[in-house]
C-alpha positions as CSV (number, residue, x, y, z in Angstrom):
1,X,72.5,-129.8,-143.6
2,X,74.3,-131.9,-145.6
3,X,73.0,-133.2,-149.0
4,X,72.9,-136.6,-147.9
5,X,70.7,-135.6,-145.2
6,X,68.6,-133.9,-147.4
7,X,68.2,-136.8,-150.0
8,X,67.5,-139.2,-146.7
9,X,64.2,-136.6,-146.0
10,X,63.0,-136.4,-149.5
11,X,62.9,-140.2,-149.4
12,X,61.2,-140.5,-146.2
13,X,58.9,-137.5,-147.7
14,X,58.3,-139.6,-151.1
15,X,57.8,-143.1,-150.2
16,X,55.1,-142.4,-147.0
17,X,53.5,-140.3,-149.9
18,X,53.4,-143.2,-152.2
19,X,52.4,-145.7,-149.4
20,X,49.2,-143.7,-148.4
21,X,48.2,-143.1,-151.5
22,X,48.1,-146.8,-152.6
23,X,46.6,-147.8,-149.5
24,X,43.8,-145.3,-150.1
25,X,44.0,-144.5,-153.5
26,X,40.1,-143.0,-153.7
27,X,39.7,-141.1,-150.3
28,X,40.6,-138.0,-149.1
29,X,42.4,-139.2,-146.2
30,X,44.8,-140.5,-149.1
31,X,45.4,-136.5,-150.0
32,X,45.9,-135.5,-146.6
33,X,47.3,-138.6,-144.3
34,X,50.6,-138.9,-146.6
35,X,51.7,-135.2,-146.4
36,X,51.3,-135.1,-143.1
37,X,52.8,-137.8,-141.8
38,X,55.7,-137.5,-144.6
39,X,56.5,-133.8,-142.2
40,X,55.9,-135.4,-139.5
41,X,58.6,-138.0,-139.8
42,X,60.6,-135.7,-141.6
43,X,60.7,-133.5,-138.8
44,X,61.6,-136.2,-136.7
45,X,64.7,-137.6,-139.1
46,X,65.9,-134.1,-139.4
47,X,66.3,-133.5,-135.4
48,X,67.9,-136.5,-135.5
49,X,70.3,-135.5,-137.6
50,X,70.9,-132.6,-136.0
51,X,71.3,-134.0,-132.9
52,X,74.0,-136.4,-134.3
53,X,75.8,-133.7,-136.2
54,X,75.6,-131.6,-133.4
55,X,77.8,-134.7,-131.1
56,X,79.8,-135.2,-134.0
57,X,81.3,-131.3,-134.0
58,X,81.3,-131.3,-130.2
59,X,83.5,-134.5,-130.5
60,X,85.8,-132.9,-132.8
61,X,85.7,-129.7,-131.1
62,X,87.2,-131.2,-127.5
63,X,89.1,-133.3,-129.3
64,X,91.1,-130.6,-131.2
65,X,91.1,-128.4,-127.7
66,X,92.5,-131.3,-125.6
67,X,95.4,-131.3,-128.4
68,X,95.7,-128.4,-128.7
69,X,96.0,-128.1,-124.9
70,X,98.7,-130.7,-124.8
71,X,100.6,-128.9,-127.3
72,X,101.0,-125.9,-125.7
73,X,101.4,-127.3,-122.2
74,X,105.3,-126.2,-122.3
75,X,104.9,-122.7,-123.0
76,X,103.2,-122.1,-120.0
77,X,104.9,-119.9,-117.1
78,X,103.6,-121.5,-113.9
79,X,100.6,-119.5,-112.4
80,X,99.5,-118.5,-116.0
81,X,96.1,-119.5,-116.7
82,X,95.9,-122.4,-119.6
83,X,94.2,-120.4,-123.1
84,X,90.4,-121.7,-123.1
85,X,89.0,-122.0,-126.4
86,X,85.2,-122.2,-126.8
87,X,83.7,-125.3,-129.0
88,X,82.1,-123.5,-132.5
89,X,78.3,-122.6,-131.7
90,X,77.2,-125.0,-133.9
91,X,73.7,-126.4,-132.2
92,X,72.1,-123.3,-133.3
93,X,72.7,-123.3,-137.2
94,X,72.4,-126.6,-137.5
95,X,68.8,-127.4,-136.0
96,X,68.3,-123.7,-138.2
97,X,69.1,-125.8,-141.1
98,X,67.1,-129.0,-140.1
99,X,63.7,-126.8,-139.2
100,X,64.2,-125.2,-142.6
101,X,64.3,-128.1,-145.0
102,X,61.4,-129.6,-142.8
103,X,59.6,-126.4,-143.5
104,X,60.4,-125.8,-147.3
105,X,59.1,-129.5,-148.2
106,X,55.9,-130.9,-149.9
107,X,52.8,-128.5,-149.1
108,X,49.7,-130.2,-149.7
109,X,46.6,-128.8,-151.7
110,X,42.8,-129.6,-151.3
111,X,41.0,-129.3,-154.2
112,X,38.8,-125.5,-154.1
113,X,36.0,-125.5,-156.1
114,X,34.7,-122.2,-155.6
115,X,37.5,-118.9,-154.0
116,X,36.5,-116.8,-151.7
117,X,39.1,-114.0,-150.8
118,X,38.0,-111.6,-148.0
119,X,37.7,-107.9,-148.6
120,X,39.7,-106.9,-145.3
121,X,39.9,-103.0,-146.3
122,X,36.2,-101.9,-148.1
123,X,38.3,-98.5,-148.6
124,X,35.6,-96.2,-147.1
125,X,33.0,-98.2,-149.1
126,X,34.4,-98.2,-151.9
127,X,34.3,-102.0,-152.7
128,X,31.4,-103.9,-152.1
129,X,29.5,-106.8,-152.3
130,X,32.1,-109.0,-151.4
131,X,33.0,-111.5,-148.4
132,X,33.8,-109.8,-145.1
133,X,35.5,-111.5,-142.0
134,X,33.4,-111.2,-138.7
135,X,34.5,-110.6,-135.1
136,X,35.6,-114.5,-134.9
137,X,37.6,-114.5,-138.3
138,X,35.1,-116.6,-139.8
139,X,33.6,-115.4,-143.8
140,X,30.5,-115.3,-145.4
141,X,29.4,-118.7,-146.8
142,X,31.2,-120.2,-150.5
143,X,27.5,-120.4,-152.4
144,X,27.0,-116.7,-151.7
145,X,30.1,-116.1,-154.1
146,X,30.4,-118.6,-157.1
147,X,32.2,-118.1,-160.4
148,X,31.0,-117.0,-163.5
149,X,30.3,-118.9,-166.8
150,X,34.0,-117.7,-167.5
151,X,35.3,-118.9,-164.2
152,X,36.3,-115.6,-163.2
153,X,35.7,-115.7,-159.0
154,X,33.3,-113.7,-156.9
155,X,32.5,-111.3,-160.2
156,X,29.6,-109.4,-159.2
157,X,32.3,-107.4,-156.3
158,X,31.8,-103.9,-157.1
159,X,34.4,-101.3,-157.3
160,X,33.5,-97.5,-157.2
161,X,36.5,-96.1,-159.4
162,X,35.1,-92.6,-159.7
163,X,31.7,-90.9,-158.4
164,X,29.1,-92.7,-159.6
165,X,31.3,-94.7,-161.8
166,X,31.3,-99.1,-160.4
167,X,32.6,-101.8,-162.0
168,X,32.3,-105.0,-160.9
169,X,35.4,-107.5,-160.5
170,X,34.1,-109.4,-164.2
171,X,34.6,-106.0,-165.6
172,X,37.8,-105.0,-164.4
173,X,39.3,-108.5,-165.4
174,X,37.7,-109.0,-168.9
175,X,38.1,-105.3,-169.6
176,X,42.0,-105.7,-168.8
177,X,42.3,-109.1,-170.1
178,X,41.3,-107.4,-173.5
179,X,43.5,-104.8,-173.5
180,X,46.1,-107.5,-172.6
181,X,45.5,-109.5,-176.1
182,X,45.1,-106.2,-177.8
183,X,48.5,-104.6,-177.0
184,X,50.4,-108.1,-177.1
185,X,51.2,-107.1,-173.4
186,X,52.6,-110.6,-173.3
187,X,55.6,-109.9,-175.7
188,X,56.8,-107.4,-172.7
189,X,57.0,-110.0,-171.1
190,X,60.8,-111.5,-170.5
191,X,63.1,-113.7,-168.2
192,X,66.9,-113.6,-168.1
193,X,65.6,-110.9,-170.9
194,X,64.4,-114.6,-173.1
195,X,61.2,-113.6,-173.9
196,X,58.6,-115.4,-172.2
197,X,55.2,-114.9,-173.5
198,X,53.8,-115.6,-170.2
199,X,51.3,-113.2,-167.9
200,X,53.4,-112.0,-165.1
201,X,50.8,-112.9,-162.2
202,X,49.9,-116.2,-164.0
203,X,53.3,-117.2,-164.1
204,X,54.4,-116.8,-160.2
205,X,50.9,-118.5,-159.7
206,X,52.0,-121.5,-161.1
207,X,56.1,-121.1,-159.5
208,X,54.4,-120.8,-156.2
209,X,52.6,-123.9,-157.4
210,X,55.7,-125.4,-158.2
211,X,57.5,-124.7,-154.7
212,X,54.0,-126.5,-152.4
213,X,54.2,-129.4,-154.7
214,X,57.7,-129.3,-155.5
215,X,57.7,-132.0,-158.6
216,X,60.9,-133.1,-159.6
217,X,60.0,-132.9,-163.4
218,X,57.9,-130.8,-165.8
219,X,56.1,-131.0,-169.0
220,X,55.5,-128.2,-171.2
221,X,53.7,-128.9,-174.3
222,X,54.5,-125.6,-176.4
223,X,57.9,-124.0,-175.9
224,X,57.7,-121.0,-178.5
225,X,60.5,-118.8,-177.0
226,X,61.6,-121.0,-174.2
227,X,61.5,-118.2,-171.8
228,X,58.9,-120.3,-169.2
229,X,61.1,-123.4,-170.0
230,X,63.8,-121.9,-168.2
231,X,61.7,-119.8,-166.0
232,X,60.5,-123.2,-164.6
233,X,63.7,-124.7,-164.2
234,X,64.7,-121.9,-162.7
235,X,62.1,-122.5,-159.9
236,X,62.5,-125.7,-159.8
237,X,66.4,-125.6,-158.7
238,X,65.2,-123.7,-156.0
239,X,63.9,-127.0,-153.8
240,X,65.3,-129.4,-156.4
241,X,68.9,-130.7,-157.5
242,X,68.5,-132.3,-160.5
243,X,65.0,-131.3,-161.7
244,X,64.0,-132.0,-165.8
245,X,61.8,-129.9,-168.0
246,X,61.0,-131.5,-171.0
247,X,59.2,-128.6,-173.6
248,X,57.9,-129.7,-176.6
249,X,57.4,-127.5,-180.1
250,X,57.1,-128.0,-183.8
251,X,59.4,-124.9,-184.3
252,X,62.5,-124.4,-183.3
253,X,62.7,-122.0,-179.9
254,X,64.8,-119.0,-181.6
255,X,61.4,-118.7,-183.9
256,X,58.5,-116.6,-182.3
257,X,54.8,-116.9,-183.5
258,X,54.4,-112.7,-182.7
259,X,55.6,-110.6,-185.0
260,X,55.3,-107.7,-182.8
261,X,58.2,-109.4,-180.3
262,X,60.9,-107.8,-181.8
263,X,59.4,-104.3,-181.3
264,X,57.8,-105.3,-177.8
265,X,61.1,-106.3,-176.6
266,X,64.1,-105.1,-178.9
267,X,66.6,-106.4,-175.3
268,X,65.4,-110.0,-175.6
269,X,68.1,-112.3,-176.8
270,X,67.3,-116.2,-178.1
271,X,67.2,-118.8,-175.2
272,X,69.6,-120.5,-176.6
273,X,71.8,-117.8,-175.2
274,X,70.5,-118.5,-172.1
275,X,72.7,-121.0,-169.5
276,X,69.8,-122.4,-168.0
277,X,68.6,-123.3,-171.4
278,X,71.9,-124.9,-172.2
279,X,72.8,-126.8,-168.5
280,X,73.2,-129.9,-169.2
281,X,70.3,-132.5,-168.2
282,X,68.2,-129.6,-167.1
283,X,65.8,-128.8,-170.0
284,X,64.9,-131.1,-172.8
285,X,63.9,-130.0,-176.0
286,X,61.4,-132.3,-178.0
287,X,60.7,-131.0,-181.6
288,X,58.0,-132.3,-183.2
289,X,53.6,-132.2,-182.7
290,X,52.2,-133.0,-179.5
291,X,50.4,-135.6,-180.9
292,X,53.0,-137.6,-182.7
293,X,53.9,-141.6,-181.4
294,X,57.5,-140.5,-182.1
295,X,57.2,-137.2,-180.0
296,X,55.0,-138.9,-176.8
297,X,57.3,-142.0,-177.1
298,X,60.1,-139.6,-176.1
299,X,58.5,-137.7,-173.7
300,X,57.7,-141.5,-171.9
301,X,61.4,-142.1,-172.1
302,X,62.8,-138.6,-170.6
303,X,60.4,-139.1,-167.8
304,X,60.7,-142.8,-167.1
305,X,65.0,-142.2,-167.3
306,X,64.9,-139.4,-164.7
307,X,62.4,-142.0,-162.6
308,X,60.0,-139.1,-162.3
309,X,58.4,-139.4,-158.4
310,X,56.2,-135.7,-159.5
311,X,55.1,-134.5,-162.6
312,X,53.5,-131.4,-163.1
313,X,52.2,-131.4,-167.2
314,X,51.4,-127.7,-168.5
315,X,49.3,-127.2,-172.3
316,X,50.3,-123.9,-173.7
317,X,50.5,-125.1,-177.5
318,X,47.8,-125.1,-179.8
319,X,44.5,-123.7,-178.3
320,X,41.8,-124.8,-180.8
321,X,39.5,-127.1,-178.8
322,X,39.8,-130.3,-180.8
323,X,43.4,-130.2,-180.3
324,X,43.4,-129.5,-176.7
325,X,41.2,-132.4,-176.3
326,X,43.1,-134.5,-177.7
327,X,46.5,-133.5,-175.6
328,X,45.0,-133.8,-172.6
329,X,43.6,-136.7,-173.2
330,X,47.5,-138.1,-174.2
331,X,49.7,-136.4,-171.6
332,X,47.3,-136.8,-168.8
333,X,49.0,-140.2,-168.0
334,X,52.2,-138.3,-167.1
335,X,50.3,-136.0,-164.6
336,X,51.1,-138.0,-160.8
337,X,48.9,-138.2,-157.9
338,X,47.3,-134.7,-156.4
339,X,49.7,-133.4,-159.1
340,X,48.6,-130.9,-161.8
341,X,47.1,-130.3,-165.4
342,X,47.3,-126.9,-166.2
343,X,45.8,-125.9,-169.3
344,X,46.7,-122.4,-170.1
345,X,44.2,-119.7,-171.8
346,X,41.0,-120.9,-170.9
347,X,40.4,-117.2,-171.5
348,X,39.8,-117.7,-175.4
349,X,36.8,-119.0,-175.1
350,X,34.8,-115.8,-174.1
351,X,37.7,-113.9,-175.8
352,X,37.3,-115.6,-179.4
353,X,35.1,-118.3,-178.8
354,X,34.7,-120.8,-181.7
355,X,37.4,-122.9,-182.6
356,X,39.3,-121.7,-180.2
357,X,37.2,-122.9,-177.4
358,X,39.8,-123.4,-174.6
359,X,37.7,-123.7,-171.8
360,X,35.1,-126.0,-173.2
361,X,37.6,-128.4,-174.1
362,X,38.7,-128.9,-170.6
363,X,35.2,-129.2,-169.5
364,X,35.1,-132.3,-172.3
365,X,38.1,-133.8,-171.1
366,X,36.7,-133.8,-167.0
367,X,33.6,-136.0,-169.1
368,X,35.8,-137.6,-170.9
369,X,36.6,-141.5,-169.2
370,X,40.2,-140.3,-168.8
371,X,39.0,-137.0,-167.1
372,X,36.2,-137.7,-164.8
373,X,36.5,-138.8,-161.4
374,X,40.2,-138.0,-161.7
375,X,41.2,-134.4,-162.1
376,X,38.8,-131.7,-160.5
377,X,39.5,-127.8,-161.3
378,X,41.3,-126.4,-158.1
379,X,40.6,-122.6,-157.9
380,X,43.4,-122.0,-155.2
381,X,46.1,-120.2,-157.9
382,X,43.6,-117.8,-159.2
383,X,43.8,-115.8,-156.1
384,X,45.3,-112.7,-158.1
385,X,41.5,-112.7,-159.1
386,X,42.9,-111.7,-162.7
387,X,43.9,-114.8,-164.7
388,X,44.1,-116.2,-168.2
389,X,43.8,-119.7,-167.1
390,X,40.2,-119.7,-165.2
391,X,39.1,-123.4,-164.6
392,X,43.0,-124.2,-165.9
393,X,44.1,-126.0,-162.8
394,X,43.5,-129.0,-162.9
395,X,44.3,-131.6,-160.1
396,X,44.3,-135.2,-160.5
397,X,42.7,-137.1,-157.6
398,X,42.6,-140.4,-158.6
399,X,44.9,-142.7,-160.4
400,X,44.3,-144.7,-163.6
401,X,43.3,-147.7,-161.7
């Protein structure tokens, strides 16, 4: 399709999504009619185009035969039949092209406060205790499965490992999860061999996060390495042009807190080596705290320069609690409608616990005025069952208003 067709479908997309959620700012129909209707119409548009394109080749097509006809009209012997030269096949490729940018666009996402995930093998009765689909596809009911304290889902699944040897799902997890802190498994952990810092299953959580909303920019409040900064942007030129990720640190990016990373990965090069890192308008680098006027003051201008339609804001700094707090309850303003607040190791909290209190600061911030009634934790990306970012997701709602 061409890329005027595509910008004339992300604007159909964008401004039915902005018109339904004013009109209904505080229902759910807002979260569901806009999306909808947005593919709906944009399924519409795209046909269109197709059709048009598809007359347009045709056109050119006989119009290129007929001359070519005329020009070798001469050459013919008499009796000899005239050369007939089939119009391109072009019908095909182009509605191709037209259902897949209709099908790659804005997926919407309803809230889930408590995951259920079927068991659809038990492994000869192996696992057990958890939800099981019946003869009509239907599961066992949500309240029969809730979270734990830790926001780990459906924990109390057993798992026979060995004879007479079950976990449950908690145990597997937390059990992991420590030896994940213990062994720095996270300094392994590299992109475009940048190191990254980043679990592996949390971070395609959040990129297939990133391809149903599809924002157009990103906030990143903690760049360390800048291996997820240009991870990010990386996903994000997959559905977007011209996307921004603005990452904010107090130390430059070529400085990493762990000094274990040079031995967990001696391959890794700084991300300043990196061309994502260094394309220009792509990722912008705010040095500074979080918390600064002079640092949020930028981060307000980046944002309102690119005209930001969908911004996804991610907290991966400074986990204490107090200071979590207080970010989200800054850079919340920058998260858009049925957009997200992630707020990354929530996992400290029954890890370390005291000052470092991750998950019971985001609990103050949904009580907080700015929080509640606005975002709500969405459940949907932990369905690797194993994450450091339990009760993370946060979606907003409701606007400001």
């Amino acid at each position: 399709m061409e890329p005027w067709a595509i910008e004339v479908l992300r604007a159909v997309e964008q401004q039915l999504h902005d018109a339904a959620g004013k009109a209904s700012i505080d229902t759910e129909v807002a979260i569901d009619a806009a999306p909808t209707l947005a593919k709906e119409v944009s399924n519409f548009v795209a046909a269109r185009v197709a059709e048009l394109g598809d007359r347009a080749l045709h056109s050119s097509a006989k119009k290129n035969h007929f001359l070519s006809d005329a020009g070798s009209q001469a050459t013919l012997v008499k009796g000899q039949a005239a050369p007939v030269s089939a119009a391109p096949n072009v019908s095909a490729k182009t509605h191709e092209a037209a259902r897949c940018q209709a099908d790659r666009g804005y997926v919407p996402t309803h809230p889930t406060a408590t995951l259920v995930l079927p068991v659809l093998d038990p492994l000869g009765g192996k696992v057990k205790g958890g939800p099981h689909l019946d003869a009509a596809g239907g599961q066992l009911a949500e309240a029969l499965f809730p979270a734990n304290q830790w926001g780990v889902p459906m924990p109390n699944i057993t798992v026979e490992v060995a004879p007479n040897k079950i976990l449950t799902l908690d145990e597997i997890v937390y059990g992991y999860d420590l030896l994940f802190e213990a062994m720095h498994l996270f300094s392994y952990v590299s992109w475009g061999r940048v190191p990254m810092q980043q679990d592996p299953a949390d971070a395609l959580a959040i990129a297939d996060l990133l391809g149903r909303l599809q924002p157009d920019c990103f906030v990143e409040l903690g760049t360390n390495t800048g291996g997820g900064a240009i991870f990010y942007a990386d996903v994000m030129r997959g559905y977007r042009e011209k996307p921004l990720v603005v990452t904010i640190d107090v130390h430059e990016p070529t400085i990493n807190w762990d000094r274990f990373a040079t031995k967990a990965c001696p391959h890794c090069v700084p991300v300043t080596c990196h061309p994502t890192w260094n394309e220009p308008g792509l990722i912008k680098f705010v040095k500074g705290y979080s918390q600064e006027p002079r640092v949020i003051e930028e981060v307000e201008r980046l944002l309102s320069e690119r005209q930001c339609q969908r911004t996804v804001v991610m907290h991966d700094s400074d986990h204490r609690r107090a200071t979590v707090v207080q970010d989200l309850g800054i850079y919340h303003r920058f998260v858009s409608q049925n957009s997200y607040l992630i707020v990354q190791d929530t996992k400290l909290s029954r890890m370390r616990g005291g000052r470092y209190s991750t998950l019971e600061a985001v609990n103050e911030f949904l009580e907080s005025p700015e929080g509640r009634g606005r975002f709500v934790i969405d459940k949907t990306f932990e369905y690797m069952l194993f994450s450091h970012h339990h009760n993370g997701f946060l979606q907003r709602v409701r606007s400001s208003k």
